[in-house]
PQR file with spaces between the fields and no chain letter, atoms N, CA, C, O and H, PARSE charges and radii, in Angstrom:
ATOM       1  N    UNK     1       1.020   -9.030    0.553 -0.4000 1.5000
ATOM       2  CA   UNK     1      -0.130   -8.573    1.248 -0.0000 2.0000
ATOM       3  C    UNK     1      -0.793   -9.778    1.909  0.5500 1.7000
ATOM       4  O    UNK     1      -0.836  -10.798    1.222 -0.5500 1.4000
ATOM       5  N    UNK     2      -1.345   -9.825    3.202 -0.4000 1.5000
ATOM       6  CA   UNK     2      -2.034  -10.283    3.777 -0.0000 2.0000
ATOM       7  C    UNK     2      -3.010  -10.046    4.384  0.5500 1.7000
ATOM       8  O    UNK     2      -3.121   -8.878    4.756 -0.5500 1.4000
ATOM       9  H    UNK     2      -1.310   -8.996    3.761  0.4000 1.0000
ATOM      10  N    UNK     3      -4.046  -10.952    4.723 -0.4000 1.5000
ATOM      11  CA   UNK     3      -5.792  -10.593    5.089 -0.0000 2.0000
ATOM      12  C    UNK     3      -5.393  -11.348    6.251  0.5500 1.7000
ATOM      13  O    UNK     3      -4.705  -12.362    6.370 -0.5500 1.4000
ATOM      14  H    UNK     3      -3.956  -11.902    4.422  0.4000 1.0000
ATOM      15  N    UNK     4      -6.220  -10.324    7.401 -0.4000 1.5000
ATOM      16  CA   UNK     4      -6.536  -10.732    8.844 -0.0000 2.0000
ATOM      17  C    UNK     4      -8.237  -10.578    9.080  0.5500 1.7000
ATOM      18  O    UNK     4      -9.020   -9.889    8.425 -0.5500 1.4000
ATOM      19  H    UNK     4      -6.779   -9.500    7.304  0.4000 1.0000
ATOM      20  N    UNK     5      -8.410  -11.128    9.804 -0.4000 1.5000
ATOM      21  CA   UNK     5      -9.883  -11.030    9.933 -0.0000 2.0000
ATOM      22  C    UNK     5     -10.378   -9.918   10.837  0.5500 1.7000
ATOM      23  O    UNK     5     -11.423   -9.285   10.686 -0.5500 1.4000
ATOM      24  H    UNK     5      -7.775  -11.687   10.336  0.4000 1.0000
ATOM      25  N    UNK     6      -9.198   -9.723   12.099 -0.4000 1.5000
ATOM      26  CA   UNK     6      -9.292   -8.611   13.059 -0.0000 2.0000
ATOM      27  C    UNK     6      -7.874   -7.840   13.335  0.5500 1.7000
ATOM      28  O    UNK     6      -6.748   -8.128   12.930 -0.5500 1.4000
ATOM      29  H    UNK     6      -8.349  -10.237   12.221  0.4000 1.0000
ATOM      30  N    UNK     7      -8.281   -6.841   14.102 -0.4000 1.5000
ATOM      31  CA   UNK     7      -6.270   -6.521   14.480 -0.0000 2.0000
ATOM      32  C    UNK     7      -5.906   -7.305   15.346  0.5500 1.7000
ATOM      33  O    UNK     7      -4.700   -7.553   15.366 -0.5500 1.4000
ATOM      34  H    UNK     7      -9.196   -6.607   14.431  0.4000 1.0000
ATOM      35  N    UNK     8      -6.682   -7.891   16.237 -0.4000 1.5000
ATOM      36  CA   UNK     8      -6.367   -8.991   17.093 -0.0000 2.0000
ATOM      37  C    UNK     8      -5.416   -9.762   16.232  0.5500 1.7000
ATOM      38  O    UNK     8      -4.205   -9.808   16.448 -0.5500 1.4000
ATOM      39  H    UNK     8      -7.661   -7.690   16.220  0.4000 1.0000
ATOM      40  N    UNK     9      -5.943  -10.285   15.379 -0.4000 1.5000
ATOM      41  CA   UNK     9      -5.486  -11.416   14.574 -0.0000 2.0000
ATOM      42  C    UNK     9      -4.372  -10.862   14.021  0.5500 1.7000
ATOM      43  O    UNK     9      -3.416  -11.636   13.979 -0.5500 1.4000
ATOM      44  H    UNK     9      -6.927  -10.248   15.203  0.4000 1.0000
ATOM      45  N    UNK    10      -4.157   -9.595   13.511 -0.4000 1.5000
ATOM      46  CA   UNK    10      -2.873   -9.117   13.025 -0.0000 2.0000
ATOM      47  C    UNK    10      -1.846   -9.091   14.480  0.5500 1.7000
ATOM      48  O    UNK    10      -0.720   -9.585   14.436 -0.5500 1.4000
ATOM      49  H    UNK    10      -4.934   -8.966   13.545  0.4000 1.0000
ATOM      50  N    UNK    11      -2.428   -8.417   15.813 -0.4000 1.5000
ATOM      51  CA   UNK    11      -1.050   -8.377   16.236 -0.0000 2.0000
ATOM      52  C    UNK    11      -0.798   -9.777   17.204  0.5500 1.7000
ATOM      53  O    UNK    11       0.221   -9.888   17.884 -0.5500 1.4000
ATOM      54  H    UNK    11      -3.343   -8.016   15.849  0.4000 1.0000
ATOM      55  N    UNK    12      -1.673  -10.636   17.176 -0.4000 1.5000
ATOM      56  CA   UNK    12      -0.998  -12.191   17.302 -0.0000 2.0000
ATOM      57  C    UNK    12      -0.230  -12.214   16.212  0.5500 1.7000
ATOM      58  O    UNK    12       0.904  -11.824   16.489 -0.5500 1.4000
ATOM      59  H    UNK    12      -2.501  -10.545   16.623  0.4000 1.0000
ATOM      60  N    UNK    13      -0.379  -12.539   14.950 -0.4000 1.5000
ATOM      61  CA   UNK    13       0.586  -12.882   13.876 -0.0000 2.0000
ATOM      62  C    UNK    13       2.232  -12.113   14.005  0.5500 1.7000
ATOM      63  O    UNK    13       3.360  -12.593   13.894 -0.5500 1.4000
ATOM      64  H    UNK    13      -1.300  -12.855   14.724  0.4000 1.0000
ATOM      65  N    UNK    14       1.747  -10.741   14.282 -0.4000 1.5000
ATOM      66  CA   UNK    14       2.848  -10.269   14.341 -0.0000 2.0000
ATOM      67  C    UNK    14       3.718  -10.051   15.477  0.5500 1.7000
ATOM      68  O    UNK    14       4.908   -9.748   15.549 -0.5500 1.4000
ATOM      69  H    UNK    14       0.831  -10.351   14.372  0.4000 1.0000
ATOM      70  N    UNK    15       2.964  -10.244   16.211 -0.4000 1.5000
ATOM      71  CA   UNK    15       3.743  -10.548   17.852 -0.0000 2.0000
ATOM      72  C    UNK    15       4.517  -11.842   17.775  0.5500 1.7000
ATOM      73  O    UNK    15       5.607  -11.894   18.345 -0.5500 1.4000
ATOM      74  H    UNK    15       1.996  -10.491   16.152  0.4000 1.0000
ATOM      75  N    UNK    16       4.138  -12.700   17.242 -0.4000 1.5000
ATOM      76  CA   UNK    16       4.832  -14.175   16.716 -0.0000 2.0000
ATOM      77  C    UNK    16       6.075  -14.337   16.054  0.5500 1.7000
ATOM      78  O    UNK    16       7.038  -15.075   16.264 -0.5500 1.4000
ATOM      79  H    UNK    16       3.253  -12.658   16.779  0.4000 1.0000
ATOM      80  N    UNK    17       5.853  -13.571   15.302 -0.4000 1.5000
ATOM      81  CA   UNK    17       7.416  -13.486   14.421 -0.0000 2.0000
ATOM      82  C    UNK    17       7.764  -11.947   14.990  0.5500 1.7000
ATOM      83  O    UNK    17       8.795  -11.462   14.525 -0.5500 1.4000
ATOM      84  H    UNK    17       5.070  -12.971   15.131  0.4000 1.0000
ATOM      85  N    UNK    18       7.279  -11.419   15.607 -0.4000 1.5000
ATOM      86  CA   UNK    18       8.581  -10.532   16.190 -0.0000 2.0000
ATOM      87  C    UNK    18       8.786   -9.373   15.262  0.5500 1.7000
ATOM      88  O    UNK    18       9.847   -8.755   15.345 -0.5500 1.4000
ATOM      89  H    UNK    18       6.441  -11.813   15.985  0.4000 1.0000
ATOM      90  N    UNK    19       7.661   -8.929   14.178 -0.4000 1.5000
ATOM      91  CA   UNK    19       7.536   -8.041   13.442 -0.0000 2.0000
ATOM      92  C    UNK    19       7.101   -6.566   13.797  0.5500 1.7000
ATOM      93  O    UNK    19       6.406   -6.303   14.779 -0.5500 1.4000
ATOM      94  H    UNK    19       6.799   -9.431   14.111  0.4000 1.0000
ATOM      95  N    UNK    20       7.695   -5.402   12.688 -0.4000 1.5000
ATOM      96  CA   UNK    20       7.041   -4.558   13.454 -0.0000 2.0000
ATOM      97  C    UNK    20       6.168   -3.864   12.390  0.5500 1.7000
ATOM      98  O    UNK    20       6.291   -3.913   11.166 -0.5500 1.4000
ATOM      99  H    UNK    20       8.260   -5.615   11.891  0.4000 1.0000
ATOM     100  N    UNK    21       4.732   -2.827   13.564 -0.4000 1.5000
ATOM     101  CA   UNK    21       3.371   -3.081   12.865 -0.0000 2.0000
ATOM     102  C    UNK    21       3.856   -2.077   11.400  0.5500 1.7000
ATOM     103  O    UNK    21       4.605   -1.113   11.241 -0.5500 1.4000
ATOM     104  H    UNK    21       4.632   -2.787   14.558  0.4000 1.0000
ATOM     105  N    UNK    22       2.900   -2.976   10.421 -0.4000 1.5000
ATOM     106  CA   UNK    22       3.088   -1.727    9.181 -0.0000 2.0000
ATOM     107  C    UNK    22       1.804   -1.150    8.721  0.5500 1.7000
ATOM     108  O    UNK    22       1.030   -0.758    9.594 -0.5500 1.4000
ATOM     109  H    UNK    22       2.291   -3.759   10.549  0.4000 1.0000
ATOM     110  N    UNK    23       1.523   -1.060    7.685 -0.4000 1.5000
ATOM     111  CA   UNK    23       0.357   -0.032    6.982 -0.0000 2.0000
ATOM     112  C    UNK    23      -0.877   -1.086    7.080  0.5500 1.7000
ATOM     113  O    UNK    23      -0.632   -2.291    7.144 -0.5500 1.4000
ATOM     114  H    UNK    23       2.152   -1.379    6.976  0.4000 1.0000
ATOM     115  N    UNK    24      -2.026   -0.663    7.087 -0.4000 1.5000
ATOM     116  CA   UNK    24      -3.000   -1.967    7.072 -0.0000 2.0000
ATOM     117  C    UNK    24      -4.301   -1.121    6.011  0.5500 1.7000
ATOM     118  O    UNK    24      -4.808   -0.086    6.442 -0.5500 1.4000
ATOM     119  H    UNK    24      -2.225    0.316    7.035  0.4000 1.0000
ATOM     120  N    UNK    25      -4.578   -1.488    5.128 -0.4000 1.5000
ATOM     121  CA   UNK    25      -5.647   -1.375    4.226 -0.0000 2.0000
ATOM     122  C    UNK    25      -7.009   -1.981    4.545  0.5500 1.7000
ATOM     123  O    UNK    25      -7.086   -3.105    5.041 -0.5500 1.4000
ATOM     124  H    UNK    25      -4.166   -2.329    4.778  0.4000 1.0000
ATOM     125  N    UNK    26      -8.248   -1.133    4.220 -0.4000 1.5000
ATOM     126  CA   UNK    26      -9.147   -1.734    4.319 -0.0000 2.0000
ATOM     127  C    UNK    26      -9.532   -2.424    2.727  0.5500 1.7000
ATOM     128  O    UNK    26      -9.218   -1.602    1.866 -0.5500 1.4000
ATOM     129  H    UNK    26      -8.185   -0.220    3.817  0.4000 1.0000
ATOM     130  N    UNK    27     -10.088   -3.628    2.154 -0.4000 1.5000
ATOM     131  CA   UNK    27     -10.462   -3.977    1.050 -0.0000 2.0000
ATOM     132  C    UNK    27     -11.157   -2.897    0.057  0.5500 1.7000
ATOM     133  O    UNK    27     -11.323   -3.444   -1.033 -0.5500 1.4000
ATOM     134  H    UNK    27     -10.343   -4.296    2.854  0.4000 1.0000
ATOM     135  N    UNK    28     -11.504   -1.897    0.051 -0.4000 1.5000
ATOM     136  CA   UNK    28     -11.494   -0.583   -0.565 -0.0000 2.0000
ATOM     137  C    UNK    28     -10.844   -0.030   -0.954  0.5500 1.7000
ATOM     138  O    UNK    28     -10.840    0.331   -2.131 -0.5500 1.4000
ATOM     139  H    UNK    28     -11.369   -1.453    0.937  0.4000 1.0000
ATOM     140  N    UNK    29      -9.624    0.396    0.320 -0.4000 1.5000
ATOM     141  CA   UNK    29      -8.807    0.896   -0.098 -0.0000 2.0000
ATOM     142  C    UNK    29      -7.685    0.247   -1.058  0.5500 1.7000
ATOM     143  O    UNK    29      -7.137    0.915   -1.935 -0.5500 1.4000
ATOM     144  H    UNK    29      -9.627    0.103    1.276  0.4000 1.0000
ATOM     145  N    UNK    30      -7.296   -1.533   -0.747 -0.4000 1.5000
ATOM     146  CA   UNK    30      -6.980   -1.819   -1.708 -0.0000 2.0000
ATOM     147  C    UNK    30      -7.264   -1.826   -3.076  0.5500 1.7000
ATOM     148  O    UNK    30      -6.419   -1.860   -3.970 -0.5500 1.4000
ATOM     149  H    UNK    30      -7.741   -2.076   -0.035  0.4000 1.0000
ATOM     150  N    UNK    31      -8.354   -1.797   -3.200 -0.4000 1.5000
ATOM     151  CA   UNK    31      -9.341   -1.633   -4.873 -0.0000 2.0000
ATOM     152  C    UNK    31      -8.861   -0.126   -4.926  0.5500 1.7000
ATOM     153  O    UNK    31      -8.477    0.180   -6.055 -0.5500 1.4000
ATOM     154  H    UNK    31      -9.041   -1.769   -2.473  0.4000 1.0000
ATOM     155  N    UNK    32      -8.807    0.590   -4.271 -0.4000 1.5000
ATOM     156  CA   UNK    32      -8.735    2.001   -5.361 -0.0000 2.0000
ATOM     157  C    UNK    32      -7.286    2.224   -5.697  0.5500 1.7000
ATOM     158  O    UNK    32      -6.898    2.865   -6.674 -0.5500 1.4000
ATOM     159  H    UNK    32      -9.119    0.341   -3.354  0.4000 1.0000
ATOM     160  N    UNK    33      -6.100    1.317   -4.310 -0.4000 1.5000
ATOM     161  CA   UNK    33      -4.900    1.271   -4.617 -0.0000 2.0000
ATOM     162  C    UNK    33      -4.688    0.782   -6.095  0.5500 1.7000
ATOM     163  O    UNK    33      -4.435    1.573   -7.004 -0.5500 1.4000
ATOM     164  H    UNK    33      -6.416    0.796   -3.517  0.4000 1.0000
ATOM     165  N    UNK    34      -4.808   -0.558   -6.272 -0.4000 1.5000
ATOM     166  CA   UNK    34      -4.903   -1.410   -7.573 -0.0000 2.0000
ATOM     167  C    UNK    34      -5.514   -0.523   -8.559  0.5500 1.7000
ATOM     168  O    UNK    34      -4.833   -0.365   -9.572 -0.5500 1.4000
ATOM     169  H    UNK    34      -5.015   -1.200   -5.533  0.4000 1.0000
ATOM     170  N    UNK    35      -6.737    0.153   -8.509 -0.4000 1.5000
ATOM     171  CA   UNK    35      -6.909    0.941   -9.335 -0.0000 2.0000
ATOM     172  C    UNK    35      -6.612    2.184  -10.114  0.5500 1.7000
ATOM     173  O    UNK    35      -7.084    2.560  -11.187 -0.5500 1.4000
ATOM     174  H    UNK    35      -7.290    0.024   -7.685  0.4000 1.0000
ATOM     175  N    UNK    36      -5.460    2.899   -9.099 -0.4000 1.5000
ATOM     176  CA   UNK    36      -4.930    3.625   -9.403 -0.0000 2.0000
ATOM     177  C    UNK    36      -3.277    3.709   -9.937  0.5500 1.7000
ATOM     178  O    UNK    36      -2.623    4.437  -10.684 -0.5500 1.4000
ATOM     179  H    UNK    36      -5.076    2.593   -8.228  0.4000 1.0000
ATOM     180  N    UNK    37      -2.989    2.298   -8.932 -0.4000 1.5000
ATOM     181  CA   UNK    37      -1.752    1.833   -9.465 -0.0000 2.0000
ATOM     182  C    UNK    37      -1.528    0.988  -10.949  0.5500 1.7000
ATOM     183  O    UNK    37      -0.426    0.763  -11.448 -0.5500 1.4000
ATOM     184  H    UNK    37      -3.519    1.706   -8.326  0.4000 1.0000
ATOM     185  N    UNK    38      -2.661    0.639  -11.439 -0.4000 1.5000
ATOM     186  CA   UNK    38      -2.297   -0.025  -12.396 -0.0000 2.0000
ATOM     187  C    UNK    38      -3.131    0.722  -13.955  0.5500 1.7000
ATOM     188  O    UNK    38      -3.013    0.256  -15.089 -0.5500 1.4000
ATOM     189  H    UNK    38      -3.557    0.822  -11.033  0.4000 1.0000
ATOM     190  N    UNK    39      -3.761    1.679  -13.657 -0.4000 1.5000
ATOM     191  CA   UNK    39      -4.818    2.306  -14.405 -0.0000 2.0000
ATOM     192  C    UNK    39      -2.970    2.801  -15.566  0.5500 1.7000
ATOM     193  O    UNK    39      -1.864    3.169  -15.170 -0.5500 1.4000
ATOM     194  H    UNK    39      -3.857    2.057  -12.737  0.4000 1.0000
ATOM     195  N    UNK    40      -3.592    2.504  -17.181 -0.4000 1.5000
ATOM     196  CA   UNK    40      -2.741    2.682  -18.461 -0.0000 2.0000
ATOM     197  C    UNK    40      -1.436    2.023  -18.422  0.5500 1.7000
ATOM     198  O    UNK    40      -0.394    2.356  -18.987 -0.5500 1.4000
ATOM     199  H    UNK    40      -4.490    2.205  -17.502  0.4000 1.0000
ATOM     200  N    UNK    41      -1.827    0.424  -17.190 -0.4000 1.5000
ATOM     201  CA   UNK    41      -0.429   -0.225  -17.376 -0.0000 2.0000
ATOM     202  C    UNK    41       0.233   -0.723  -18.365  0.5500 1.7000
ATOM     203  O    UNK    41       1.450   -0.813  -18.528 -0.5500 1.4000
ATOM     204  H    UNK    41      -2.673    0.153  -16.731  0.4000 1.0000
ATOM     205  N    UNK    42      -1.236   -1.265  -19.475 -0.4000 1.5000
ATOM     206  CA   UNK    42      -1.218   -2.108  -20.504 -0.0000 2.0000
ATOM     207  C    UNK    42      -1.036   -0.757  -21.913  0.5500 1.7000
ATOM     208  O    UNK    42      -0.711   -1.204  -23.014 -0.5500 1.4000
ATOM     209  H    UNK    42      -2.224   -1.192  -19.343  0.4000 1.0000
ATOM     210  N    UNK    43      -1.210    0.482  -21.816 -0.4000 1.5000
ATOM     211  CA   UNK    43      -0.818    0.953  -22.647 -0.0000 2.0000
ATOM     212  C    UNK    43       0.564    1.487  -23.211  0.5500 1.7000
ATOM     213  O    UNK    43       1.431    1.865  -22.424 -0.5500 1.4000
ATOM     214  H    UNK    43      -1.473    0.845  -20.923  0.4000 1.0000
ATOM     215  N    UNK    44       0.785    1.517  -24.760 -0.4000 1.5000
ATOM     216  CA   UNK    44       1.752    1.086  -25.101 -0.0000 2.0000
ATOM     217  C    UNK    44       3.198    2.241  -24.875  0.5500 1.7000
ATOM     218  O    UNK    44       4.372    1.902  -25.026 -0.5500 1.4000
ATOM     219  H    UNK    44       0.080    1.209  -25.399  0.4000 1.0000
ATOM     220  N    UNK    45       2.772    3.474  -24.529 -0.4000 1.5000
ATOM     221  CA   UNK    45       3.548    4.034  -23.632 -0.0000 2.0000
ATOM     222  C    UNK    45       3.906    4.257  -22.204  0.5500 1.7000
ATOM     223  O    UNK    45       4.382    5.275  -21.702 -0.5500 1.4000
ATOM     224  H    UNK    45       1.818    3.749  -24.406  0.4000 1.0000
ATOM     225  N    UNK    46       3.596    3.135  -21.642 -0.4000 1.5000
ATOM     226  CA   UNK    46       3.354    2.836  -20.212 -0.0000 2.0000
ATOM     227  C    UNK    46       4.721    3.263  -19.735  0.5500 1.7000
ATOM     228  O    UNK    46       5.622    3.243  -20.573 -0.5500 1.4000
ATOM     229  H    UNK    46       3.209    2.308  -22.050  0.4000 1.0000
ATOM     230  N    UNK    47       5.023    3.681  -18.395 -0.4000 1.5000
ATOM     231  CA   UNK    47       6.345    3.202  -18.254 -0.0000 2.0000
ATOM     232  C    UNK    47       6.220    3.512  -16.820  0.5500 1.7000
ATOM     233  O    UNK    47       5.390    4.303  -16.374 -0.5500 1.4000
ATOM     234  H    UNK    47       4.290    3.697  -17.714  0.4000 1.0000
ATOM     235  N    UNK    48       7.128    2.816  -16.072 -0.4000 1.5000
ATOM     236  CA   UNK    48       7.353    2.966  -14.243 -0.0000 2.0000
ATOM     237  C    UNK    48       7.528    4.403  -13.594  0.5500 1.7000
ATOM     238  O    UNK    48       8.407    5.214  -13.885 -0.5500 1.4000
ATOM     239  H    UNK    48       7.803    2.173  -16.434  0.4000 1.0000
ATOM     240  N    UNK    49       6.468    4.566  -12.610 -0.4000 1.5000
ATOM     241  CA   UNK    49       6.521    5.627  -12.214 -0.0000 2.0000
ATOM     242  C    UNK    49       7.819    6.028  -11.165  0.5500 1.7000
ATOM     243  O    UNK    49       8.426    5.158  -10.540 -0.5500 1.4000
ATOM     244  H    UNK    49       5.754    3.908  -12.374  0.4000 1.0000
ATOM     245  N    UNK    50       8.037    7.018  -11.105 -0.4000 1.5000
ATOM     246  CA   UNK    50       9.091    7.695  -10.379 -0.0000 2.0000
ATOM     247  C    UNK    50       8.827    7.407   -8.406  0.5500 1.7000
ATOM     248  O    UNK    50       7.950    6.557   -8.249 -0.5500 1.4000
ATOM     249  H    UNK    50       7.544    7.724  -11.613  0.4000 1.0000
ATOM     250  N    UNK    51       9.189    7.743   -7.542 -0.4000 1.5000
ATOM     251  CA   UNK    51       9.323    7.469   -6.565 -0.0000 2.0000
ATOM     252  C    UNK    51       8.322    8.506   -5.879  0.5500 1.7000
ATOM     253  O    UNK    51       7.477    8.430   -4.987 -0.5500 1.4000
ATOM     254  H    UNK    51       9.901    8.434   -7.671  0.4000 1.0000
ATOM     255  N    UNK    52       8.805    9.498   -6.703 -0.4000 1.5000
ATOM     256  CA   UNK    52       8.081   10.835   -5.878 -0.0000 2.0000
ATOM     257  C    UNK    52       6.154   10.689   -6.682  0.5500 1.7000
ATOM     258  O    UNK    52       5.106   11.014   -6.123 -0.5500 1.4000
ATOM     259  H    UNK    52       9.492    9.560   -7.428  0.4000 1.0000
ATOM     260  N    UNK    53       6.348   10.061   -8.182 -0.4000 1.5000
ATOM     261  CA   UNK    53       5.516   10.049   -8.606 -0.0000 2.0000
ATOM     262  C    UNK    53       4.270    9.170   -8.171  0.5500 1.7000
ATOM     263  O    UNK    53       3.103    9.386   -8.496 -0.5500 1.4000
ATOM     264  H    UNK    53       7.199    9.797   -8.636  0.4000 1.0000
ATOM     265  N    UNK    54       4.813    7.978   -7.250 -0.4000 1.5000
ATOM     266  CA   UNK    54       4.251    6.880   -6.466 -0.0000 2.0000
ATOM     267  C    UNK    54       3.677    7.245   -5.195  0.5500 1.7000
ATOM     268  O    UNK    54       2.636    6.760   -4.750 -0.5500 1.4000
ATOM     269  H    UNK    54       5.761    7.802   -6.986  0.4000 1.0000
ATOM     270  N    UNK    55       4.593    8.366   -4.459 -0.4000 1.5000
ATOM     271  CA   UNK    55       4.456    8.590   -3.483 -0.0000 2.0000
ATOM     272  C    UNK    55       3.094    9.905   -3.638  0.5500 1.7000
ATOM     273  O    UNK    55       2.636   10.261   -2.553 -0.5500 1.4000
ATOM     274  H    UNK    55       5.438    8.760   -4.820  0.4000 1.0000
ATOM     275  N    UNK    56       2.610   10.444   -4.644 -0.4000 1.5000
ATOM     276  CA   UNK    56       1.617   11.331   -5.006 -0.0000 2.0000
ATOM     277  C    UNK    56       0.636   10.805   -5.155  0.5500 1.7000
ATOM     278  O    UNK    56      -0.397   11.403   -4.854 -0.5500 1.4000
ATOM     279  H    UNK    56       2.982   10.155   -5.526  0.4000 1.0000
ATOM     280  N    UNK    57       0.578    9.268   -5.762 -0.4000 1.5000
ATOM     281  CA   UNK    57      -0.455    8.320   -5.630 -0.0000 2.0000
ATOM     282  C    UNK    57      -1.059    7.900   -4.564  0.5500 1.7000
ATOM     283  O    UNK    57      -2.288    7.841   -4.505 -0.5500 1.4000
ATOM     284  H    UNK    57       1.417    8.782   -6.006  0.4000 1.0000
ATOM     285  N    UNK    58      -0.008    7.438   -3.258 -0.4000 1.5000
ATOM     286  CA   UNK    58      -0.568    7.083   -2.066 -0.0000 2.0000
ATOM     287  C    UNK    58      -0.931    8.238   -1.757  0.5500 1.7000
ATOM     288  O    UNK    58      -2.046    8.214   -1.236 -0.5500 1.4000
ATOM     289  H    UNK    58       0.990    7.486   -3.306  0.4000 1.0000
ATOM     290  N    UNK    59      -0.381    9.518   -1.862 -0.4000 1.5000
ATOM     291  CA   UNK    59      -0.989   10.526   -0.536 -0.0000 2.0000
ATOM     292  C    UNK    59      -2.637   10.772   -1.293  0.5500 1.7000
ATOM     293  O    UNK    59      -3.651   10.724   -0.596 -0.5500 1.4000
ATOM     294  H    UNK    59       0.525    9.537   -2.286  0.4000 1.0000
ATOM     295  N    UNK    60      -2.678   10.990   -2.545 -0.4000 1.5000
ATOM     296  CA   UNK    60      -3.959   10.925   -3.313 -0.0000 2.0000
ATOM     297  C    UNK    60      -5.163   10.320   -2.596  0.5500 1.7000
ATOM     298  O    UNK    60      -6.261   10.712   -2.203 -0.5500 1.4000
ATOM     299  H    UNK    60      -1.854   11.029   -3.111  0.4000 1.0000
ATOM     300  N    UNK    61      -4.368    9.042   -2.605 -0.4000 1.5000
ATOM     301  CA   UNK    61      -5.385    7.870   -1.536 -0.0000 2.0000
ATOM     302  C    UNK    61      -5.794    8.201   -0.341  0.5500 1.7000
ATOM     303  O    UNK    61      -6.872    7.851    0.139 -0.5500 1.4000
ATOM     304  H    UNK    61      -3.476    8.724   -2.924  0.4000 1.0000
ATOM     305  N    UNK    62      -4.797    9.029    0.314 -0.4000 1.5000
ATOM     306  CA   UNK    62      -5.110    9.264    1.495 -0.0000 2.0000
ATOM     307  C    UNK    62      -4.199    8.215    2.648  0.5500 1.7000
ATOM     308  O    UNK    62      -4.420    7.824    3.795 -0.5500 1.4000
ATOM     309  H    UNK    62      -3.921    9.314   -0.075  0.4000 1.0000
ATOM     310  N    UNK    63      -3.016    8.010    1.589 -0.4000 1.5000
ATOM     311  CA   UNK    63      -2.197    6.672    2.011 -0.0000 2.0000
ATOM     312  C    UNK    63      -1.091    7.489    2.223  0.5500 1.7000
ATOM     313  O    UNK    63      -0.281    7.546    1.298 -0.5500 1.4000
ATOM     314  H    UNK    63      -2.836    8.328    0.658  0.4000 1.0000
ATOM     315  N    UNK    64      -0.775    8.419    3.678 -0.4000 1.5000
ATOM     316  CA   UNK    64       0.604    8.934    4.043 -0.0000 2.0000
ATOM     317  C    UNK    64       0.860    8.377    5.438  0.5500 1.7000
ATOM     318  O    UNK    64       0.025    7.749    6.089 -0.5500 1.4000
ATOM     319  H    UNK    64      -1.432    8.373    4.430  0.4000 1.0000
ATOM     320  N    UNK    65       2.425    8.746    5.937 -0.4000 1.5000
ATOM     321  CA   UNK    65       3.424    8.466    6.693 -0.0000 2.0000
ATOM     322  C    UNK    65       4.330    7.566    6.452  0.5500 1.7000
ATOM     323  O    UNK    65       4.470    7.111    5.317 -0.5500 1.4000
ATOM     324  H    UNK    65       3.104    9.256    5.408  0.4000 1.0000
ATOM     325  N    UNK    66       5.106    7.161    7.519 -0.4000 1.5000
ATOM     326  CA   UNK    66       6.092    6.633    6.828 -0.0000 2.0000
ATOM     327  C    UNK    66       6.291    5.482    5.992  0.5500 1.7000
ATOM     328  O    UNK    66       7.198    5.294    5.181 -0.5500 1.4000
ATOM     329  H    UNK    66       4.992    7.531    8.441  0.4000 1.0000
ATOM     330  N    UNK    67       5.343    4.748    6.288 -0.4000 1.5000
ATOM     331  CA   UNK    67       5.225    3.394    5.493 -0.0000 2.0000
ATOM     332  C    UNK    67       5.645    3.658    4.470  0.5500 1.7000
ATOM     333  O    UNK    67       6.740    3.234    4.101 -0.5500 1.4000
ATOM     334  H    UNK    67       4.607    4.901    6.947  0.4000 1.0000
ATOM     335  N    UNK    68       4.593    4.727    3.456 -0.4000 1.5000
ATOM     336  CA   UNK    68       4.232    5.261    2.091 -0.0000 2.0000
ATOM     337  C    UNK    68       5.480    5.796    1.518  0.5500 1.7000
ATOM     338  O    UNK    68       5.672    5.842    0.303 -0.5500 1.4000
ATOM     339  H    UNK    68       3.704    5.072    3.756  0.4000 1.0000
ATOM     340  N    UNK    69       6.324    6.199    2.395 -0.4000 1.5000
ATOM     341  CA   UNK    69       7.748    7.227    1.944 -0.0000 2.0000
ATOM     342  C    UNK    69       8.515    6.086    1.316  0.5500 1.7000
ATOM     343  O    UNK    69       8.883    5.039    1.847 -0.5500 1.4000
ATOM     344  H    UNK    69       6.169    6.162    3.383  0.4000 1.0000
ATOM     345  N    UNK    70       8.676    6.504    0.087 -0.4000 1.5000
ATOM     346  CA   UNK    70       9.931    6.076   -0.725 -0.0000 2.0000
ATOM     347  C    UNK    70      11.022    6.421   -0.919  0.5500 1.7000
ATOM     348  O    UNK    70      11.863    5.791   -1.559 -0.5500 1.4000
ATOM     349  H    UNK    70       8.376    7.355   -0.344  0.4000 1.0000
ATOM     350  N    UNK    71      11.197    7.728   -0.265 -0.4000 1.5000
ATOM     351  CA   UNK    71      12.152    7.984   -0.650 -0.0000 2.0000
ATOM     352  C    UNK    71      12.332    8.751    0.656  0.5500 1.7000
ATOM     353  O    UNK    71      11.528    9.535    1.160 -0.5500 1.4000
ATOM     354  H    UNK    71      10.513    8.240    0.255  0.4000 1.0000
ATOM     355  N    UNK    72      14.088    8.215    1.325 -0.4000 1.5000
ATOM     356  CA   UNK    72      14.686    8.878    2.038 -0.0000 2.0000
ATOM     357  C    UNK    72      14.506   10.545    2.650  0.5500 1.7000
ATOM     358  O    UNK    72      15.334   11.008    3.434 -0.5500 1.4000
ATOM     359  H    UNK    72      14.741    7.578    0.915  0.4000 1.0000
C-alpha cells in the first residue's frame, strides 16, 4: 500500500512506471478494512478466510469490482 497526497500525484507515479490504475482507499476506509480484516485474528480458533469469504468482506465495505475479485 501506498499514500499519495493527490490523484495527481498517483497518476504521475503511475504514469512513470507504466502501471495500470488500481483500487485507491480513502484513510477510513483503510481503518475499517484493517478492522474488519483482522477483527478475531489473534483468537485461538482463528483460521484464513476463504476467497469468496474475503470477497464478502470487501463488498461489506463497499469495496467491489474488479480489483476486489478473487476469484476468477
Amino acid at each position: 500500500m501506498l499514500a499519495f497526497r493527490s490523484e495527481a500525484h498517483v497518476e504521475r507515479w503511475r504514469e512513470g512506471l507504466a502501471l495500470p490504475r488500481g483500487a485507491f482507499l480513502t484513510p477510513g476506509q483503510q481503518w475499517r478494512l484493517a478492522e474488519a480484516w483482522y477483527a478475531g485474528r489473534l483468537a485461538p480458533g482463528w483460521r484464513r478466510r476463504t476467497p469468496e469469504e474475503a470477497e464478502r468482506v470487501f463488498a461489506d465495505l463497499g469495496l467491489v469490482g474488479e480489483f476486489w475479485r478473487l476469484r476468477p
